[in-house]
C-alpha positions in Angstrom: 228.2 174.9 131.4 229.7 173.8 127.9 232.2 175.9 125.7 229.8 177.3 123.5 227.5 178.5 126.6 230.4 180.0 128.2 231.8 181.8 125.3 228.4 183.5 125.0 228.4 184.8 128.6 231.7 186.2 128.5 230.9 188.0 124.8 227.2 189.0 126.9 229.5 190.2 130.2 231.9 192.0 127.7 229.6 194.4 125.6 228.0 195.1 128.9 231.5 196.5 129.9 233.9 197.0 127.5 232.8 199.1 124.5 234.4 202.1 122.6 232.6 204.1 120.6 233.1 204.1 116.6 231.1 206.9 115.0 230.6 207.7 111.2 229.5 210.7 109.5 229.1 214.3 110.5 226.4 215.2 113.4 224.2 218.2 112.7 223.3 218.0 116.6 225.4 217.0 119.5 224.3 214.7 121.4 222.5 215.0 125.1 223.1 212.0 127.2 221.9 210.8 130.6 222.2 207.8 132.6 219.5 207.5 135.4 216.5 204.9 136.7 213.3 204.3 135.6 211.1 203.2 138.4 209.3 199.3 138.4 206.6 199.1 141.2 206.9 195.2 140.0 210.9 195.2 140.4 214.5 196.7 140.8 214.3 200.0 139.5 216.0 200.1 135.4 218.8 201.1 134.6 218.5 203.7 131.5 220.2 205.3 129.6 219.2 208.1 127.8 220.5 210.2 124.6 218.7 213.5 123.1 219.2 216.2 120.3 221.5 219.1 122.1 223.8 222.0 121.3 225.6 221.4 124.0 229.4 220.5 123.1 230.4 216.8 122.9 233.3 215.7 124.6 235.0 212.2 125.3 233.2 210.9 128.2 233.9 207.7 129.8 231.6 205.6 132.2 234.2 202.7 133.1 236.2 201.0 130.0 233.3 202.5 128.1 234.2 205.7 126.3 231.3 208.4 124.1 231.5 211.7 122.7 228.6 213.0 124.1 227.3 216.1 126.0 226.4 215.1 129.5 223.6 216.7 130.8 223.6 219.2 128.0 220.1 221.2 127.6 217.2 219.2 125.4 217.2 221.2 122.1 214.2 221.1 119.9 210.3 220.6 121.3 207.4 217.9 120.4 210.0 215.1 119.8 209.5 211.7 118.8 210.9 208.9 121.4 212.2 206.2 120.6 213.1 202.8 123.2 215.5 200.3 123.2 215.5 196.3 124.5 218.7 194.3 124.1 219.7 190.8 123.7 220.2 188.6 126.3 222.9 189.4 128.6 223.2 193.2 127.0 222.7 196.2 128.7 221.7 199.7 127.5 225.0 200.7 126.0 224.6 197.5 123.2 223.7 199.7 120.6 224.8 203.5 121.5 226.0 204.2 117.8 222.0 203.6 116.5 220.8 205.8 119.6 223.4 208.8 118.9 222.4 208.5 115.3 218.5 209.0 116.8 219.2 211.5 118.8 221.4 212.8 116.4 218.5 212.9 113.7 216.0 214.9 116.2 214.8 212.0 118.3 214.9 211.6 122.2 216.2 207.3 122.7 215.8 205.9 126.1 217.6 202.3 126.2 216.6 200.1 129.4 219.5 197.1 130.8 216.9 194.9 131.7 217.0 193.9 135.1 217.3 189.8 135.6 218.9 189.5 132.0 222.1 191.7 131.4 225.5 191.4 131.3 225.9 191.5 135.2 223.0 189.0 136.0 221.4 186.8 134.5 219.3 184.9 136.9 215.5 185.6 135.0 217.2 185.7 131.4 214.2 183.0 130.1 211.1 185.3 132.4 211.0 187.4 128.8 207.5 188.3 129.8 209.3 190.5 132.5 210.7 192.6 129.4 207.7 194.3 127.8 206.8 195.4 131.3 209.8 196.8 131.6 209.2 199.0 128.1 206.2 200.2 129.0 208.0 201.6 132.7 210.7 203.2 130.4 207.9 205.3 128.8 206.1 205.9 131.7 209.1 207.4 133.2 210.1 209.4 130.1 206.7 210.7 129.7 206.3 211.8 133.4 209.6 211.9 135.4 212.6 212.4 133.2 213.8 216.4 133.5 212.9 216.6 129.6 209.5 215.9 129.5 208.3 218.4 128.6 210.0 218.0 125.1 208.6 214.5 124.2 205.5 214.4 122.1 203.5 211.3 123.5 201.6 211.0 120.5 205.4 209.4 118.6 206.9 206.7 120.3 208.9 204.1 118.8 210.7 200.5 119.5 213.8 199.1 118.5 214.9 195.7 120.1 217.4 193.1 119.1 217.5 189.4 119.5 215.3 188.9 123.0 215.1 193.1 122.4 213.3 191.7 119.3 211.0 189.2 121.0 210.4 191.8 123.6 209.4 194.4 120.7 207.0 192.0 119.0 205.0 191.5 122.0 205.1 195.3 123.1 202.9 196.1 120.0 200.9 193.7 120.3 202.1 189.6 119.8 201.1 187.3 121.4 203.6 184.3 121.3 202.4 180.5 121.6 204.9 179.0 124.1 203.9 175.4 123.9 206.0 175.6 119.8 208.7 175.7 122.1 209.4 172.3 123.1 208.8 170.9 120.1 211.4 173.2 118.5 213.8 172.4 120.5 213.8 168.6 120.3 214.2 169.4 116.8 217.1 171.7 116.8 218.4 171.5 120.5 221.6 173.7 119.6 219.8 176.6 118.6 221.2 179.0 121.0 217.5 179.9 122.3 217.0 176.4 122.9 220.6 176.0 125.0 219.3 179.4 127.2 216.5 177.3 128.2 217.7 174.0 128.5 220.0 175.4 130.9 217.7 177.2 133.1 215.8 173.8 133.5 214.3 173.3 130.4 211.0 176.4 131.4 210.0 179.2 129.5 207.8 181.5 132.0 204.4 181.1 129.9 201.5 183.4 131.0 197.9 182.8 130.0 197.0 184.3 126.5 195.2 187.4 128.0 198.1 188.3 130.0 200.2 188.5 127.1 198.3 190.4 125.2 198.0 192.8 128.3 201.6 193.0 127.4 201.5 195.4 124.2 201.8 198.8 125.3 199.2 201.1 122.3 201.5 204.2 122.6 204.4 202.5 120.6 203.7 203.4 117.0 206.2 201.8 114.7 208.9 199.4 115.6 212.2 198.4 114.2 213.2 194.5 115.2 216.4 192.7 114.2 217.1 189.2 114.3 214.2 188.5 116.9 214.5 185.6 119.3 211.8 183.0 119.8 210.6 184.2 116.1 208.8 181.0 115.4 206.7 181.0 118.5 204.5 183.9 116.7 201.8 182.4 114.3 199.7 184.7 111.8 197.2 184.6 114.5 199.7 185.7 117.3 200.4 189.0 115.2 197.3 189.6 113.6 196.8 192.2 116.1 199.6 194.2 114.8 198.7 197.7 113.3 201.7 199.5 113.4 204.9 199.6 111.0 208.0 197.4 111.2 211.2 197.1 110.0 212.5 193.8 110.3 216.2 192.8 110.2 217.5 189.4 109.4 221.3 188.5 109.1 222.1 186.1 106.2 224.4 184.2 108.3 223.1 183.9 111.6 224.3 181.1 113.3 222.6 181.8 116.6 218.6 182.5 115.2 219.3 180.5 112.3 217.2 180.7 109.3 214.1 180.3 108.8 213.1 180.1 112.3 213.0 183.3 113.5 213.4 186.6 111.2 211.7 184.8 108.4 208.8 183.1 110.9 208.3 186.5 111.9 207.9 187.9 108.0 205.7 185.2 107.4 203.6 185.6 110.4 203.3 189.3 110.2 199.5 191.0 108.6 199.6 190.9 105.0 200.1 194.8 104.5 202.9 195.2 102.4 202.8 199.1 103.1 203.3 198.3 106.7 206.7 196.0 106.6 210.3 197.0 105.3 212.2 193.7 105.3 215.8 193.7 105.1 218.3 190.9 104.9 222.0 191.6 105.6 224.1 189.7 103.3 227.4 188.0 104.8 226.1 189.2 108.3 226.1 186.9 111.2 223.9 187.6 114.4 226.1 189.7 116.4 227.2 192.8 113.5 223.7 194.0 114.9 225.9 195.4 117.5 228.3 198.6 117.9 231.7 197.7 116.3 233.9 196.5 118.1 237.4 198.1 119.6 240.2 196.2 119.4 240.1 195.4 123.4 236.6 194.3 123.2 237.7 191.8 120.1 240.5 191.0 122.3 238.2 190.1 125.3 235.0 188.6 123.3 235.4 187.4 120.2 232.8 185.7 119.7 230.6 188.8 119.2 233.1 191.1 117.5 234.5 188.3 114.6 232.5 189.1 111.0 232.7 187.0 108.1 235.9 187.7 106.3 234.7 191.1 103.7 231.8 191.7 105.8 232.6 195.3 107.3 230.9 196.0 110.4 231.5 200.0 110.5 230.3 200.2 107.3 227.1 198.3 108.0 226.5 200.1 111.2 226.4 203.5 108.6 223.7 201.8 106.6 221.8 200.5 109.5 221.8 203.5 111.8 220.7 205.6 108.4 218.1 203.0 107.5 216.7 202.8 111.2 216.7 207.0 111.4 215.1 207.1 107.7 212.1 204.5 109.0 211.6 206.2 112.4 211.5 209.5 110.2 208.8 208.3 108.2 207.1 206.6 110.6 207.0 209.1 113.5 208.3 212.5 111.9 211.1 214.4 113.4 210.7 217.1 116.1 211.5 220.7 115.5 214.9 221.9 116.8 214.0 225.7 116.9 
């Protein structure tokens, strides 16, 4: 394994278990959490977890080096509300971007993020099988629809997707992309230290391809508007890959990513995406690198992985994170509509 390679890991293994919570702004509604499993006939069971609109009173809680002001367990407040899931990048798990879900759940949505079993901080022995992932969505929503305590609060009829990086890829295909695998190779000849390309290459150089009508099989209709930032494997989508997208997106590029450099993913994906202007909102961060897409970091997780917590000098991460979390509520808003809390 080189430097770079094993830098990555630990920064993956890190946000997986060493984050403290930074929040910003004033909550109108506490909120719910839950941490529970969400069954896989094809698999392990998920690991989710889960955060909801409550009056309930936060309090500090911790799970590990890992600390929230949440209300554990606190009663679901509000009926017919919109859900929203989450995918992380490789080597994540479901805690990779808790500010966004408390700002969700915060706003009147229920979130459910999944640590995706075979690519997570802990393991990472199926982290290039990224047809596994959208399977895994589409269990999240089964369970939220039909096991999870609060059902009976979810409206079915609005249900979102936000993913990052391989949570990005993974979000792509669950509404309905249909990647070409073969670009691959040829990519990464090209530019073999794309950090995509160096995930591959180390697993043996294989991409788990299915046939074209398996992938497809892959989108999941009940998602009805997606957010995606800095998607992975951007450039294997062509116009044709996407044309079977119908629902909105908002896609997220960082000016200075280094790890999905420009133009091969974010802006493949723009250009790739159906020609209905009304149906993208395309932003590009300036000064931001690939990893201020996730929570700020304490000072013991930049002590621990600072490969994911270090910014561009004047590039403040809190600050973005306030402007991200109130541009992703503000899209799932109009997109999906907000529940009532009465």
């Amino acid at each position: 394994m080189n430097t770079f390679t094993s830098k990555l890991r630990s920064a993956a293994t890190a946000i997986g278990t060493t984050i403290a919570l930074t929040l910003a702004g004033t909550c109108v509604h506490a909120a719910g959490f839950q941490r529970g499993f969400a069954a896989d006939p094809d698999g392990k069971p998920l690991e989710i977890g889960i955060w909801y609109p409550s009056e309930a009173t936060a309090r500090p809680v911790t799970m590990g080096p890992t600390t929230m002001s949440v209300a554990v367990d606190g009663p679901v407040q509000g009926k017919a509300l919109p859900l929203v899931v989450m995918s992380h990048g490789n080597g994540g798990s479901f805690l990779g971007h808790y500010d966004t879900a408390i700002a969700l759940a915060d706003a009147g949505f229920v979130v459910a993020a999944v640590t995706h079993t075979g690519d997570n901080y802990a393991d990472q022995s199926r982290s290039t099988d990224v047809m596994d992932r959208p399977r895994h969505m589409s269990r999240v929503i089964d369970h939220m629809l039909s096991a999870w305590d609060g059902r009976g609060t979810i409206d079915a009829a609005r249900i979102g997707m936000f993913g990052f990086s391989s949570g990005g890829f993974t979000t792509l295909v669950s509404i309905g992309g249909v990647p070409d695998f073969s670009t691959i190779g040829s990519m990464c000849r090209q530019y073999p230290g794309d950090f995509a390309c160096q995930l591959i290459a180390k697993s043996g150089g294989n991409v788990t391809a299915p046939h074209t009508s398996a992938t497809a099989r892959a989108a999941d209709p009940r998602i009805k508007a997606a957010v995606v930032a800095a998607p992975a494997l951007g450039f294997a989508f062509s116009p044709d890959g996407l044309a079977n997208v119908r629902v909105p997106v908002q896609l997220w590029r960082a000016e200075n990513d280094l790890i999905l450099p420009h133009p091969r993913y974010a802006e493949a994906v723009r250009l790739a995406l159906p020609d209905a202007r009304q149906m993208l909102d395309y932003r590009v961060v300036p000064n931001a690198g690939h990893y201020d897409f996730l929570v700020p970091c304490s000072s013991a997780l930049a002590s621990i992985a600072p490969a994911i917590c270090s910014s561009a000098p004047g590039f403040d991460r809190t600050a973005f994170h306030a402007s991200f979390n109130a541009a992703v509520v503000g899209f799932f808003s109009k997109t999906l509509g907000v529940g009532s809390h009465t």
